[in-house]
C-alpha positions in Angstrom: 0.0 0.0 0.0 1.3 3.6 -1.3 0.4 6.9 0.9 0.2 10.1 -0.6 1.1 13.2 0.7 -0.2 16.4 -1.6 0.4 20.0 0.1 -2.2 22.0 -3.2 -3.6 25.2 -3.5 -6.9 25.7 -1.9 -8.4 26.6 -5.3 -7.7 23.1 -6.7 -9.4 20.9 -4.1 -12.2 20.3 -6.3 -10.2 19.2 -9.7 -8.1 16.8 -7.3 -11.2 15.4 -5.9 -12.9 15.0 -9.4 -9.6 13.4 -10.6 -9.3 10.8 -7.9 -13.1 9.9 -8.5 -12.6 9.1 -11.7 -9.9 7.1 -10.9 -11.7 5.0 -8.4 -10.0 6.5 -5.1 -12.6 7.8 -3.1 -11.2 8.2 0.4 -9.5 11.0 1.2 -8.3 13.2 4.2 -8.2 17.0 4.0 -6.7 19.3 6.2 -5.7 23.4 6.2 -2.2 23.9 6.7 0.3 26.9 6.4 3.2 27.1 4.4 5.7 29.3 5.1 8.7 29.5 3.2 12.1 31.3 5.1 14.5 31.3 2.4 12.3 34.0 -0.1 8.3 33.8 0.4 6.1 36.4 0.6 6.3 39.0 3.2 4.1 41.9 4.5 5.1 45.1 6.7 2.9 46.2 9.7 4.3 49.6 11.4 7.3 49.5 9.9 8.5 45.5 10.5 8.7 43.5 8.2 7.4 39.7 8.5 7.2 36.3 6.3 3.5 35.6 6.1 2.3 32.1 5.5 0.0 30.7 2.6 -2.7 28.9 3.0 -2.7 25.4 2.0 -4.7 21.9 2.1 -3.2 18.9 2.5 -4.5 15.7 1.1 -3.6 12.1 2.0 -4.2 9.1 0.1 -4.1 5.7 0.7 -3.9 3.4 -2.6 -2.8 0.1 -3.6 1.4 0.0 -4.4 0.6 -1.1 -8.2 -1.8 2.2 -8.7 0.3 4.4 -7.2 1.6 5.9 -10.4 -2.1 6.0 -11.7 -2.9 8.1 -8.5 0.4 10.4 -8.4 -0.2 11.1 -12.2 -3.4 12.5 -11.8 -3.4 14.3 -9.0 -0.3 16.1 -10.4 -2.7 17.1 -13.4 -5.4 18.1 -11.4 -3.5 20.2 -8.7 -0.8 22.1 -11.1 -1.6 25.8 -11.3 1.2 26.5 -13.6 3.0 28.3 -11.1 6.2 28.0 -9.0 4.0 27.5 -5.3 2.1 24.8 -6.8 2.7 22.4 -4.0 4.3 19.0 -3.4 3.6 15.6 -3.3 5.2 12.8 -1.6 4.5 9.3 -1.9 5.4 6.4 0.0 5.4 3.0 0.9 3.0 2.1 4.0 4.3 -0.8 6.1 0.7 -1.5 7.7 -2.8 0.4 8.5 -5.3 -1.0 11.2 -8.7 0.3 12.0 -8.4 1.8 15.4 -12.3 0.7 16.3 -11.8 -3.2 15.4 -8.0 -3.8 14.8 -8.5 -4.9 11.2 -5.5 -4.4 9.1 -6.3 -2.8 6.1 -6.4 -4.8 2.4 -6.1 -2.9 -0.5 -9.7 -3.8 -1.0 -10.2 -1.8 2.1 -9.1 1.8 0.6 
């Protein structure tokens, strides 16, 4: 089993969904986080000082079967590029095991 990791622009939430759906994946987890980058991101001045100021982001996880994970990380990569440089990143990665917390079932592939 393959997790991916997508930090995407809020504005592209809905492509990325649409694109997993018609891929079959229909589990995902969404959550708002800031990005913040030190080296040169955006910054904003409030009386006089100067700060970095963080960007909005989601972050979606996915959990998909090891011989669809190319499937999966193709079209997300479609669905979430804005044709900018802050389009986000995606990691993938192999998941040694996932259990159900209310029954202790390890997941199947069948199960994601």
């Amino acid at each position: 089993m393959t997790r991916i990791e997508a930090i995407i622009q809020p504005g592209v939430l809905e492509k990325v969904e649409s694109a997993m759906l018609a891929i079959g994946i229909q589990r995902l987890v969404i959550t708002e986080v800031a990005e913040r980058n030190l080296s040169n991101g955006p910054t904003a001045c409030y009386r006089g000082a100067r700060y970095r100021v963080s960007m909005p982001r989601l972050k979606v996880e996915i959990l998909v079967p090891s011989d669809r994970s190319e499937e999966a990380l193709s079209a997300l990569r479609q669905a979430a590029r804005c044709t900018s440089a802050d389009d986000g990143t995606v990691i993938a990665y192999e998941l040694a095991e996932a259990v159900l917390i209310h029954s202790g079932v390890h997941l199947q592939y069948s199960d994601v």
